[in-house]
C-alpha positions in Angstrom: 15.9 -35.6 5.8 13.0 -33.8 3.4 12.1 -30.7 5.2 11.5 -28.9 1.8 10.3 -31.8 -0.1 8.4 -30.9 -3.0 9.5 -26.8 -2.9 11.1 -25.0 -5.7 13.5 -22.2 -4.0 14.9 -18.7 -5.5 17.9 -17.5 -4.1 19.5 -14.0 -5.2 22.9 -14.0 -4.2 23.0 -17.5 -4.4 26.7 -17.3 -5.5 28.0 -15.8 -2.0 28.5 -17.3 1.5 25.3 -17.1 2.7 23.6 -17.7 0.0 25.5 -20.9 -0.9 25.4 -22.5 2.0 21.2 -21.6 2.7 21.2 -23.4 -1.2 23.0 -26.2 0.1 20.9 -26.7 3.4 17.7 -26.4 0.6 18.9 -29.0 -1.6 20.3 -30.8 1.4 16.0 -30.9 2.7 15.0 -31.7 -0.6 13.9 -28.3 -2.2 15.4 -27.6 -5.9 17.0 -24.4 -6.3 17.5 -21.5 -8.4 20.3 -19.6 -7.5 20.5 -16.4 -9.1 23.8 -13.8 -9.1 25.1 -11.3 -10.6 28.8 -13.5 -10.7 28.2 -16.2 -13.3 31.4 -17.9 -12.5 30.4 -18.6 -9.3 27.0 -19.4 -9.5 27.5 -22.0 -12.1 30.3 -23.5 -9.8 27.6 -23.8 -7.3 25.3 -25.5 -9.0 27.4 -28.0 -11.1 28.5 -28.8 -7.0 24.7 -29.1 -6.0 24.0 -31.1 -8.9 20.5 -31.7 -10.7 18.6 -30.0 -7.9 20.1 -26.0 -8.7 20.1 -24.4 -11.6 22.1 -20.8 -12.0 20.3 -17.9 -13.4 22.1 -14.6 -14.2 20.4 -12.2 -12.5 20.6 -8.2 -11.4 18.0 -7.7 -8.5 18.2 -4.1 -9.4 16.6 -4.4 -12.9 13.2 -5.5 -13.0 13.4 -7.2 -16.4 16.3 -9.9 -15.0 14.2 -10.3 -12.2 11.2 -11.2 -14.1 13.5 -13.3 -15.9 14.9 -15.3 -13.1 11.2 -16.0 -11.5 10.1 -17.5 -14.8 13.1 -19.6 -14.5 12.7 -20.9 -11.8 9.0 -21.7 -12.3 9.9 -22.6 -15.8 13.2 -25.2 -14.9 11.6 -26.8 -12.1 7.6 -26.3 -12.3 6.4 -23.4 -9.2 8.0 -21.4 -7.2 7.8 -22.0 -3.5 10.4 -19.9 -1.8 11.7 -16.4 -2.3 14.8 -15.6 -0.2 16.4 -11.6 -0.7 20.0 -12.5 0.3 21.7 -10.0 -1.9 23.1 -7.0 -0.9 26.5 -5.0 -0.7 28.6 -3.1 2.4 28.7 0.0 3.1 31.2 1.7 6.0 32.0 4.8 6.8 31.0 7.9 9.2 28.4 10.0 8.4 30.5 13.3 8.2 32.4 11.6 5.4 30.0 9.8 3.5 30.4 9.4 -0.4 26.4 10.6 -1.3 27.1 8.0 -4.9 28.3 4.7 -2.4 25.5 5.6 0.7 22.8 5.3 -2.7 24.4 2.3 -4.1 23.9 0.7 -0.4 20.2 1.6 -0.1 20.0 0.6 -3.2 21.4 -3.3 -3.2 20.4 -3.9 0.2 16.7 -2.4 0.2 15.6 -1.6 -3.3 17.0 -4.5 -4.8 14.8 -7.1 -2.4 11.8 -4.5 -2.7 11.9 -5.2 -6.3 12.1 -9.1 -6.7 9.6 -9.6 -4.1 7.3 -7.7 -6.6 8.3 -9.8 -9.2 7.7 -12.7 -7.7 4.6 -12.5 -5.7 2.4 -13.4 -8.4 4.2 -16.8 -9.1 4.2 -17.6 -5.1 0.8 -16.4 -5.2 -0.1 -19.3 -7.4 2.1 -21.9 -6.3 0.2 -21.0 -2.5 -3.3 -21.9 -4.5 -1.9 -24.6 -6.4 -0.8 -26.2 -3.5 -3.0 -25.5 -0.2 0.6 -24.4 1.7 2.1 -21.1 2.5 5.0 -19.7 0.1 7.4 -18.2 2.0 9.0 -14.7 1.6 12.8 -14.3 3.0 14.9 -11.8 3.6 18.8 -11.7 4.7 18.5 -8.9 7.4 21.4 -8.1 9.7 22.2 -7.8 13.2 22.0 -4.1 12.2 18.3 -4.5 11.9 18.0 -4.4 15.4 21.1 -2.9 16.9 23.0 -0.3 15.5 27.1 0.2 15.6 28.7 3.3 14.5 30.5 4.0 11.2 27.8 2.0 9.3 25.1 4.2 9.4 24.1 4.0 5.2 23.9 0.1 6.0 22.2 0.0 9.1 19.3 2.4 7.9 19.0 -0.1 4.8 18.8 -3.3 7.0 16.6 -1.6 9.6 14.6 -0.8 6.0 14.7 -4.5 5.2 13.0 -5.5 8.4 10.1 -2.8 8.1 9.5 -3.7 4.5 9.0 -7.7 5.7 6.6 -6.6 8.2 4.3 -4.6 5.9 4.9 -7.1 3.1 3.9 -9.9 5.8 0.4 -8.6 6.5 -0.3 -7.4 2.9 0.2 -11.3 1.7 -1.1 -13.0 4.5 -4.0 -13.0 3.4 -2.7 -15.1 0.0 -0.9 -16.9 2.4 2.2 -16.2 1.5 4.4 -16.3 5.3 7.1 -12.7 5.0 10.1 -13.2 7.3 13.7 -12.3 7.9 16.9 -13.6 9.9 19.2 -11.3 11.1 22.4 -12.5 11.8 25.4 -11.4 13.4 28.7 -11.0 12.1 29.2 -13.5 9.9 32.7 -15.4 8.3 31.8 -14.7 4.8 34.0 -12.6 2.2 31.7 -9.9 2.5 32.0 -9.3 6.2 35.6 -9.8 5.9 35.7 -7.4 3.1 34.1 -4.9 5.4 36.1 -5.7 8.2 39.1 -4.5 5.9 37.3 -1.1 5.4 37.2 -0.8 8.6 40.5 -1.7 10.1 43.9 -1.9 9.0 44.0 -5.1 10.7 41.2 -7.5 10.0 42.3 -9.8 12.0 41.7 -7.2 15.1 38.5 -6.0 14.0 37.0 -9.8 14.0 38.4 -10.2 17.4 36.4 -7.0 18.5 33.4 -8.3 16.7 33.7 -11.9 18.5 34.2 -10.2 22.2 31.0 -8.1 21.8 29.0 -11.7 21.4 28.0 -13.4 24.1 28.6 -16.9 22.7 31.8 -15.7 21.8 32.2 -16.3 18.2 31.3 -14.7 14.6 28.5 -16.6 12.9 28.9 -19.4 10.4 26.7 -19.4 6.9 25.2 -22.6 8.1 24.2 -21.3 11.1 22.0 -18.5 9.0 21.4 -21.1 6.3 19.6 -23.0 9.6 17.1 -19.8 10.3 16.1 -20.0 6.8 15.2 -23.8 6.3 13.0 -23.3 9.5 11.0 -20.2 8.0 11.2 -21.8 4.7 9.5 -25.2 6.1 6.1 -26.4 6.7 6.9 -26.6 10.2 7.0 -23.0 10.5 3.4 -22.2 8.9 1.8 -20.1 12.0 5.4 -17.5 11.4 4.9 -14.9 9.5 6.3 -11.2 10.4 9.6 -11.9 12.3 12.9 -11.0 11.6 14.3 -14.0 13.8 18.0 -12.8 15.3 20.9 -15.6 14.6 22.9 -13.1 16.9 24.8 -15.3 19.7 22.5 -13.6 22.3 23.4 -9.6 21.2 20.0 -9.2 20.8 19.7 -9.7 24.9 21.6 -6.7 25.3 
């Protein structure tokens, strides 16, 4: 299939699970792809995987100079820029009684300044590519479960993803009319190394934790990347053109609750 025919994607993150995988789907649809991570190893191992169609780009979403720097590569290797998707970000656990003041700002920071800033960099170049082409850019963030809902012990987390989802919703109506769509997925729990790392932090067996994660779903089972990867090629796509402000759960029905 060719959902993304014709797009030119940037993906921070684009090293992890998530991210990966949402590159793959991209590629997969035929969108090209710049990934762009802060781990060189293992963004260049993604791309030599994805072939011709990615490109790595060292990148630090937290300095606005390497984020310049990874739009105009992007529009550079592969001619526009289509597709923004914020997918990087850090964990954060802990109660709030406890809380290290230096990790709670390094959260808020990765998870809500970080996206904050590329999305500035980069509006100018979707802007165009929106003009140049008579169809909508697209705007994506990775929000979280924790967008909606809330759990306990991750408050410096939760109160960046809830952050995440109000700054897509103001970002959506101050581009709309540039026609530049602004969403976000928010998924559950998900079988990456970075829930899994957290899941450590939380528990001195992971194993457990996951269980209690999967029992509190109703479909019974943590997320998969593709799953999320899914969420995005929809909002990313042409077929999603009349969407624009929605942080779209990938939850296994917790949302319901």
């Amino acid at each position: 299939m060719a959902r993304l025919r014709g797009k030119v994607a940037l993906i921070t993150g684009g090293a992890g699970g998530l991210g990966s995988a949402t590159a793959r789907r991209f590629v997969e649809e035929g969108c090209r792809v710049a990934i762009a991570d802060v781990d060189d190893d293992a963004g260049e191992s993604v791309a030599r995987e994805l072939g011709d169609d990615c490109a790595f780009v060292h990148n630090d979403h937290l300095d606005n100079d390497s984020n310049a720097a990874a739009v105009v590569f992007a529009v550079d290797t592969y001619g526009g820029l289509d597709i923004l998707l914020n997918n990087a970000g850090a964990p954060y656990t802990g109660k709030i009684e406890t809380a290290d003041d230096e990790a709670v700002r390094r959260s808020f920071d990765s998870n809500l300044l970080g996206p904050f800033r590329m999305t500035k960099a980069a509006v100018p170049a979707l802007r165009a590519r929106a003009r140049e082409t008579g169809k909508s850019a697209s705007i994506l963030y990775t929000a979280s479960g924790q967008a909606i809902n809330a759990k306990p012990d991750i408050s410096a987390y939760t109160a960046a993803k809830h952050g995440v989802r109000g700054l897509m919703r103001s970002v959506a109506l101050e581009l709309a009319p540039d026609n530049i769509r602004v969403n976000c997925v928010c998924p559950v729990a998900t079988d990456t190394p970075l829930f899994r790392e957290m899941a450590r932090e939380m528990s001195d067996s992971m194993e457990t934790t996951i269980a209690d994660f999967e029992r509190t779903v109703p479909l019974g089972r943590l997320a998969r990347p593709v799953d999320t990867a899914n969420a995005f090629l929809f909002l990313a796509s042409d077929e999603a053109e009349m969407v624009t402000g929605v942080a779209l759960p990938v939850d296994g029905g917790m949302s319901a609750y």
